[in-house]
C-alpha positions in Angstrom: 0.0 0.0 0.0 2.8 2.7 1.1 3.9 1.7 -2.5 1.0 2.7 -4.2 0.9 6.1 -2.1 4.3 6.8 -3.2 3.5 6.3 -7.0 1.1 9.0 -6.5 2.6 12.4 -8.6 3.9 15.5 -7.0 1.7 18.3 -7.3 4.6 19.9 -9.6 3.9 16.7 -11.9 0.2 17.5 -11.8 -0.1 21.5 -12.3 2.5 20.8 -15.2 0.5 18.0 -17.0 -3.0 20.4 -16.4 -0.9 23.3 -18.1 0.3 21.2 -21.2 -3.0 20.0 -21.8 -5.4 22.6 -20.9 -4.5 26.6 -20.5 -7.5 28.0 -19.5 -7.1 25.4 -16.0 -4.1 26.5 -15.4 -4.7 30.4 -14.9 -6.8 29.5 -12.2 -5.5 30.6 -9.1 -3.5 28.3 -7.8 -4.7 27.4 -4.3 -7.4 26.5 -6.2 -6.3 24.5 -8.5 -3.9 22.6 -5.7 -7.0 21.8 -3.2 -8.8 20.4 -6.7 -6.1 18.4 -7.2 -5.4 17.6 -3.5 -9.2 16.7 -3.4 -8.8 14.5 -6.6 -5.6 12.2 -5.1 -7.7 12.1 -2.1 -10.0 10.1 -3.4 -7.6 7.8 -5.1 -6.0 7.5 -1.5 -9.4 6.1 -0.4 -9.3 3.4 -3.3 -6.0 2.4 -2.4 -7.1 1.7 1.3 -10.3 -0.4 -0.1 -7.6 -2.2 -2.1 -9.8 -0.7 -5.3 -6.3 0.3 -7.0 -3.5 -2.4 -6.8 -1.5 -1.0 -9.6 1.4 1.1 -9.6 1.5 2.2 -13.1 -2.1 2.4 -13.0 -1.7 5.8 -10.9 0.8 7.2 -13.2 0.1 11.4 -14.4 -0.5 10.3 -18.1 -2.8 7.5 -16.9 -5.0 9.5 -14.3 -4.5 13.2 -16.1 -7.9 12.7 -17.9 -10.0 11.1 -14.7 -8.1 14.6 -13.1 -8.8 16.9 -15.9 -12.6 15.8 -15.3 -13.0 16.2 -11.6 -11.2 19.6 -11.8 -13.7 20.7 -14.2 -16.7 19.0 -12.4 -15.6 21.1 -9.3 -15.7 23.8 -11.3 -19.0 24.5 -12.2 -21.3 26.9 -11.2 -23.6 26.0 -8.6 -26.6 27.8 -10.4 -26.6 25.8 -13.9 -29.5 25.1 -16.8 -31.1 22.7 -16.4 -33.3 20.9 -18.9 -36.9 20.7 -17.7 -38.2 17.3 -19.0 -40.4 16.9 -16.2 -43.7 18.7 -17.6 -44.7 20.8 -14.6 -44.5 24.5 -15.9 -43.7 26.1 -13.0 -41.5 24.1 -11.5 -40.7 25.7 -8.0 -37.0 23.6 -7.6 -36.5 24.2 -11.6 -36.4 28.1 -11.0 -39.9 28.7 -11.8 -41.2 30.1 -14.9 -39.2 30.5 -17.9 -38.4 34.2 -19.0 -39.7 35.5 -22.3 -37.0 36.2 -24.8 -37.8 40.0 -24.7 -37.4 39.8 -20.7 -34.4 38.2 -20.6 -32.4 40.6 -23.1 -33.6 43.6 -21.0 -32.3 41.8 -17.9 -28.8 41.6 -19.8 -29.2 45.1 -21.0 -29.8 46.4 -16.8 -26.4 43.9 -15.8 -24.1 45.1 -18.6 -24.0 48.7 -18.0 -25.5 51.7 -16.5 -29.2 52.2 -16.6 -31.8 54.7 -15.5 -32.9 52.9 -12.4 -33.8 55.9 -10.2 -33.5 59.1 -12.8 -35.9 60.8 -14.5 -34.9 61.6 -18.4 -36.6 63.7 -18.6 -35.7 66.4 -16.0 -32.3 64.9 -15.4 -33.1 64.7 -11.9 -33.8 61.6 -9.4 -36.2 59.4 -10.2 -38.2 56.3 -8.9 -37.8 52.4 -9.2 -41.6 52.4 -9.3 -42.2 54.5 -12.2 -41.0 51.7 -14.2 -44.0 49.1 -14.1 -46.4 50.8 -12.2 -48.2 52.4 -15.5 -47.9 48.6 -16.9 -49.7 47.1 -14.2 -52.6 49.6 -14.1 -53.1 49.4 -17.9 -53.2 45.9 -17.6 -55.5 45.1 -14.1 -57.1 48.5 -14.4 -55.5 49.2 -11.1 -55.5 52.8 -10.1 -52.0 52.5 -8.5 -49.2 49.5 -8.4 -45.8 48.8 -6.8 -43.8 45.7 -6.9 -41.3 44.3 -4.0 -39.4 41.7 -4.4 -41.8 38.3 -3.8 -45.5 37.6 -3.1 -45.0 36.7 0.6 -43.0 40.3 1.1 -46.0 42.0 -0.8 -48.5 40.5 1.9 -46.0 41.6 5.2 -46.3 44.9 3.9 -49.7 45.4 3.6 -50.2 43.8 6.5 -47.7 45.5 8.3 -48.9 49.3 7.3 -52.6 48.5 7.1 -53.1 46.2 9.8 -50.3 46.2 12.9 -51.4 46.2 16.4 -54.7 45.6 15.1 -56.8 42.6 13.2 -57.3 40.9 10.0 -60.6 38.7 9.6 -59.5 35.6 7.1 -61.2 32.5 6.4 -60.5 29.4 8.2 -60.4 28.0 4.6 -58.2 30.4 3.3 -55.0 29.9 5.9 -53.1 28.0 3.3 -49.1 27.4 3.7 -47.1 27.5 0.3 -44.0 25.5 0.0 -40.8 26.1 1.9 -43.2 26.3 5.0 -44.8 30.2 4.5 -47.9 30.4 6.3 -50.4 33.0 6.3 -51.0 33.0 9.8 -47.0 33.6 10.6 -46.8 36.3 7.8 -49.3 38.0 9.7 -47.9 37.5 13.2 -44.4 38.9 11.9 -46.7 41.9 10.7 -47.8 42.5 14.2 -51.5 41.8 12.8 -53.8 39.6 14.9 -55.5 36.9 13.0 -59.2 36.9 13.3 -60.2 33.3 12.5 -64.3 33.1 11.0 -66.0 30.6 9.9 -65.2 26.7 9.1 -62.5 24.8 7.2 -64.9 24.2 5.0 -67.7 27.1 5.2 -67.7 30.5 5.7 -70.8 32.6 6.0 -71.4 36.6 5.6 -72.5 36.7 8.8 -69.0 34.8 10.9 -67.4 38.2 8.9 -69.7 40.5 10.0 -69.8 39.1 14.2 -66.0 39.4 13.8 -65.7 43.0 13.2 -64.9 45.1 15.7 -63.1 48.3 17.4 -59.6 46.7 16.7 -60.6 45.6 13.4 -58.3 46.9 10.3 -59.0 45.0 7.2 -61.0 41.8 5.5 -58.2 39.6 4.3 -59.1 36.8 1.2 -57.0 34.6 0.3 -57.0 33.1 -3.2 -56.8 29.2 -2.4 -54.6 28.8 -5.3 -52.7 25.7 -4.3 -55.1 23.5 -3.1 -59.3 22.3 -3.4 -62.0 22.1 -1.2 -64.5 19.7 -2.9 -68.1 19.1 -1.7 -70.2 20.7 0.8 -68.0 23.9 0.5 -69.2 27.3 0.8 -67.5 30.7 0.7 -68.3 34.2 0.5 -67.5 36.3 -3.0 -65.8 38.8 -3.6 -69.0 41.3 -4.2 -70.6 40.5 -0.7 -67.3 41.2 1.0 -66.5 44.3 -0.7 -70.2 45.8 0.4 -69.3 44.2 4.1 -66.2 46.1 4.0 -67.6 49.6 2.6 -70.6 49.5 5.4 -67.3 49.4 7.8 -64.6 51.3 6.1 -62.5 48.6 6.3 -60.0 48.1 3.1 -60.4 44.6 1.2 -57.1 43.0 0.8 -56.9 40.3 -1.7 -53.7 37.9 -1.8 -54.1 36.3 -5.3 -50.8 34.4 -5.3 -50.3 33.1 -8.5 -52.1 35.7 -10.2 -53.6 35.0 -13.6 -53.6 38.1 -16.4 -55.3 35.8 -19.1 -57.7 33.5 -18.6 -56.7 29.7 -19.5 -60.3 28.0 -19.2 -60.0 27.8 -23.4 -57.2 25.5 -22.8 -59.6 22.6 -20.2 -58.2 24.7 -17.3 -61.0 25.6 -14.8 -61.9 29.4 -14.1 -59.7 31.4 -12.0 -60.3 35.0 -11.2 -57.7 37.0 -12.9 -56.0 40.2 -11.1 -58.6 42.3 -13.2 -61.5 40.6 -12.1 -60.5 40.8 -8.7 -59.6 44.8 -9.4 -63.2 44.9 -10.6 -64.9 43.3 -8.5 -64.2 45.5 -5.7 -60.4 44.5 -4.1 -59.1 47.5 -2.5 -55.6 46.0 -3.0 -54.3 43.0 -4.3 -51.1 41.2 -4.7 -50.0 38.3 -6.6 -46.5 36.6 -7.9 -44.4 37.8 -11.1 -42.6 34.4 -11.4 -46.1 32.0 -11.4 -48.5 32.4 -13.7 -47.2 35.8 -15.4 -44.5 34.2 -16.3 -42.0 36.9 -15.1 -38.8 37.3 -12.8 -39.5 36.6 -9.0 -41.7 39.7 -7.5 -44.8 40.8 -5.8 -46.9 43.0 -7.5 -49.1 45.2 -5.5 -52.1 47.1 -7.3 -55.0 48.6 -6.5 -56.5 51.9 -4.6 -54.0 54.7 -4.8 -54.3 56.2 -1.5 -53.2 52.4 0.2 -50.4 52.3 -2.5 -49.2 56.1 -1.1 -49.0 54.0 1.9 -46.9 51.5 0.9 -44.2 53.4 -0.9 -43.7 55.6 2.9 -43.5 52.6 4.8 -39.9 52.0 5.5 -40.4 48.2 4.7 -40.9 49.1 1.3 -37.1 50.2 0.9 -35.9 46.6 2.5 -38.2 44.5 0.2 -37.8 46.6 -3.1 -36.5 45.0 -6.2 -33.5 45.5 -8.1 -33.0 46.4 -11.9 -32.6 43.2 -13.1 -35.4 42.3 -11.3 -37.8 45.1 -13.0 -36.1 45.1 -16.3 -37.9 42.1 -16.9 -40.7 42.6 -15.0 -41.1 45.7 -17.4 -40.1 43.7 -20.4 -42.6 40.7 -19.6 -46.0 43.2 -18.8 -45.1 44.8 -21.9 -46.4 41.7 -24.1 -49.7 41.6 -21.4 -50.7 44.7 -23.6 -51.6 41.9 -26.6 -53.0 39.0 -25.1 -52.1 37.1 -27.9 -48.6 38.6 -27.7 -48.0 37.3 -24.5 -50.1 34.0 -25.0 -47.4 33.3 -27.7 -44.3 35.0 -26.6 -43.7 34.2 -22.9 -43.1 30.6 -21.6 -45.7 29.8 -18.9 -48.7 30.8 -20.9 -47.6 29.4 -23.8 -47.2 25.8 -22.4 -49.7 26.3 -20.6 -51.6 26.7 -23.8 -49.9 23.9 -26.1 -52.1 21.2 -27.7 -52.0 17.8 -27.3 -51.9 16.8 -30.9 -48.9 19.2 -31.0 -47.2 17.5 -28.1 -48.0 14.5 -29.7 -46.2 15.1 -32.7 -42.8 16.4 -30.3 -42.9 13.5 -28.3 -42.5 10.9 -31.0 -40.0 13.8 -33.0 -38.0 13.5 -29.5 -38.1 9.9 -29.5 -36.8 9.3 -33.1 -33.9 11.6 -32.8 -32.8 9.8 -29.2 -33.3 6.2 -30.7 -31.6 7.0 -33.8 -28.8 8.5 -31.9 -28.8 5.6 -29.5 -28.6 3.2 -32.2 -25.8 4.2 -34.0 -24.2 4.9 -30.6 -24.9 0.8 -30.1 -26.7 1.7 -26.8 -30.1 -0.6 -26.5 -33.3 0.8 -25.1 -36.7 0.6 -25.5 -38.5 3.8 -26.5 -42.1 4.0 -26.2 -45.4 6.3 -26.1 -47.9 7.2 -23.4 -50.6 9.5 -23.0 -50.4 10.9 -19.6 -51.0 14.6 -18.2 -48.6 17.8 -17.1 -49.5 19.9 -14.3 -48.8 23.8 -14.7 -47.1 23.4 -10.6 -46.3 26.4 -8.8 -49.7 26.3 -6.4 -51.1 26.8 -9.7 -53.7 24.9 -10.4 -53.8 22.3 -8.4 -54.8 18.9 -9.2 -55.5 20.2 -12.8 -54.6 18.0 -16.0 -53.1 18.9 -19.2 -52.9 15.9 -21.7 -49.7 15.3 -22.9 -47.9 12.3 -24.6 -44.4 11.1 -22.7 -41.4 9.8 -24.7 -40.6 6.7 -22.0 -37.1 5.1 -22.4 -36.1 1.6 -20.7 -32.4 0.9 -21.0 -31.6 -2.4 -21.6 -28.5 -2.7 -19.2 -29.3 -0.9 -16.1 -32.5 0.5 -14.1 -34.6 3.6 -15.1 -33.5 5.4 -12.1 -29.8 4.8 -12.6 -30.3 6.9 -15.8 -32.0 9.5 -14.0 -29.0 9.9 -11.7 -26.4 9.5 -14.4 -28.6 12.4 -16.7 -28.8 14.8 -13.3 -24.3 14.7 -13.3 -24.4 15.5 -17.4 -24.1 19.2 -18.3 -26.5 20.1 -18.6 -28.7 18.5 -16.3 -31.6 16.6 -17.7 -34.2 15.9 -15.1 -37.6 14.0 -16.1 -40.0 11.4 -14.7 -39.8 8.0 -13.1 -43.3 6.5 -14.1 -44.4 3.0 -15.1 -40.7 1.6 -14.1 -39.3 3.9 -17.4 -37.8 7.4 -17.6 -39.6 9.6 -19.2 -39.6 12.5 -21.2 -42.4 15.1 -21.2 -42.3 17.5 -24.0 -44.5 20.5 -22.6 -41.6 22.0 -21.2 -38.6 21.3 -23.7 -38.4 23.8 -26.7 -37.6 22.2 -29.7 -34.2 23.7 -29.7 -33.6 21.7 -26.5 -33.8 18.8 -28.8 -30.5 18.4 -29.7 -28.9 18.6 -26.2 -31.7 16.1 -25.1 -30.3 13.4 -27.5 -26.9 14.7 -26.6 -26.7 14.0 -22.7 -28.9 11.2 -23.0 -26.5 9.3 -25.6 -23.5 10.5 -23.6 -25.3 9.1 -19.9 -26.5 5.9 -21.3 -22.6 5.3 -23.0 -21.0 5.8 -19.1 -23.8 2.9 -17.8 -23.1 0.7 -20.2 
């Protein structure tokens, strides 16, 4: 064993050998580039001590420089990457959420590569505000008399709650206290706010009346919340919007509406059921709602605020508002993405999430078995065997969006001949980049709602490169 550890190269050896082959690796800095390597014999040591490696030679610079080459670059990568969505759930919460429109994303590039007007006015030369840039958008598009976006949905509600509703209460729905992933809960959000939560009603029924016994002195608003991530089927009743709003004007209470996902169009053309859009809501007698950017819009991550301008005033002066703002990147394609709201169509056809959202299924049809002959044929000449099929199965648009809601789709599902379907899933999540997909009917499987046809090509690619290290 001491033999094998002593045939192990210097690290002169090594940074040498990296600099012969490969330039770029070795202007890394190069404490760097020694604990990579350091970390790389490591390893090796451990294989030695299993008795995995019993060769001499076998440990050699020319014979390990590729294995090192590898695990230097491997170590290397970003730990934000693309990733290959395969999976068919649009808004795909660990996936980044929705997919920027091509229009968004070049303004986010043209707000990180150089200056911009974030907070002056062109038109005086003197300073401006961050708002003035999508607050016009937004009340074009929900008919909103005023808007302001911070930087998610849950800071949207802390602040309303915090300047509308601290040291006071908020009547909500026992139906509506939902919690969203990553454990956010309505009734902590409005604890943090310093707003007392004034439970009515049932889980399952709510009646005019449990709001109207709740109000009293300490009372500050009538808080709905949009039960966008979950159903309550069967003997279910809840009070609408219109009834509230005349509750809250006998009162003079404000109506606050949390949306969350907050629709623009309305998807019921494409099987989805109705959902009230931010406009509705606006309409129908919200004094203020909020709702996500990165969900159904299809934006960058934000809360957007809109609704009576006198309770927007008070949002912009509440010092909260400063700590939760967005940055330019952030509203550069905020800006970019409300812009194509203008045309429905536009946007229907333009960004991402809509646009799945709306794909046929004879369409996805057709891209499945497209998808499938390009991997088999690229499998086959590779001399890798699997079995490629077709299924009809369903996507889901994800995000709290939705829920339980089906969109047909047909799945491209692969069953390597050599190895277990969730062996290639593992193998496809280390390729670069990442494909990740579905485990279903013991096969992998490949949903084509959310791959653009460009994606194709590196979708053969790491698939014929994973199944070649298995086999």
């Amino acid at each position: 064993m001491q033999e094998l550890f002593r045939a192990i190269p210097s690290m002169d050896i090594c940074l040498k050998a990296i600099k012969d082959e490969n330039a770029d690796l070795a202007r890394l800095p190069q404490n760097l580039l020694k604990d990579l390597v350091t970390d790389f014999w490591n390893m090796i040591r451990v294989l030695i001590r299993e008795k995995k490696i019993t060769d001499a030679s076998s440990l050699a610079i020319e014979n390990q420089l590729g294995p090192l080459l590898a695990h230097v670059r491997k170590k290397l990568r970003p730990v934000l990457r693309r990733v290959l969505n395969a999976t068919g759930v649009i808004i795909h919460t660990n996936l980044g959420r929705s997919i920027l429109a091509r229009e968004a994303s070049e303004a986010a590039m043209m707000a990180a590569s150089g200056y911009c007007n974030l907070e002056m006015n062109l038109a005086t030369g003197e300073r401006g505000s961050r708002h003035d840039i999508t607050e016009e958008l937004v009340r074009r598009i929900t008919g909103a008399e005023a808007a302001l976006v911070v930087n998610n949905n849950a800071a949207a509600v802390l602040l309303i709650l915090d300047t509308l509703c601290s040291n006071g209460e908020a009547i909500v729905s026992r139906g509506e206290l939902v919690e969203i992933g990553g454990s956010f809960r309505i009734p902590d959000i409005m604890a943090k706010s310093g707003t007392f939560l004034r439970e009515v009603g049932t889980t399952n029924r709510t009646h005019l009346k449990d709001y109207r016994n709740a109000i009293n002195e300490n009372t500050k608003a009538i808080l709905a919340v949009h039960t966008s991530n979950f159903r309550i089927i069967g003997f279910h009743k809840a009070v609408e919007l219109p009834e509230l709003k005349t509750l809250a004007e006998e009162h003079d209470l404000p109506l606050i509406y949390d949306l969350g996902s907050g629709n623009i169009l309305d998807f019921s053309q494409e099987g989805l059921p109705p959902e009230p859009t931010v406009g509705e809501v606006i309409a129908g007698g919200a004094d203020v709602v909020c709702f996500s950017g990165d969900k159904a819009l299809g934006g960058p991550q934000a809360g957007i605020i809109a609704g009576k301008k006198d309770l927007i005033d008070k949002f912009n002066k509440n010092p909260l508002a400063r700590a939760l703002r967005c940055d330019k990147l952030c509203l550069a394609a905020l800006e970019a993405t409300l812009r194509l709201y203008l045309d429905p169509e536009k946007a229907r056809e333009h960004i991402p999430t809509p646009h799945m959202i709306s794909r046929e299924p004879a369409e996805l049809a057709r891209a499945a078995h497209s998808l499938g002959a390009r991997i088999k044929n690229a499998l086959t000449s590779a001399g890798l065997a699997c079995e490629i099929k077709y299924c009809k199965d369903i996507s889901r648009v994800g995000g709290g969006t939705f829920p339980e809601c089906n969109l047909p789709t047909t799945l491209v599902c692969l069953r390597p001949k050599n190895c277990a379907p969730q062996k290639l899933r593992d193998q496809l999540l280390d390729c670069e980049p990442p494909l990740v997909g579905r485990l279903e009917n013991d096969a992998f499987c490949l949903d084509p709602r959310t791959l653009h046809k460009d994606d194709y090509r590196e979708v053969t690619r790491v698939m014929t490169e994973a199944m070649a290290k298995i086999n």
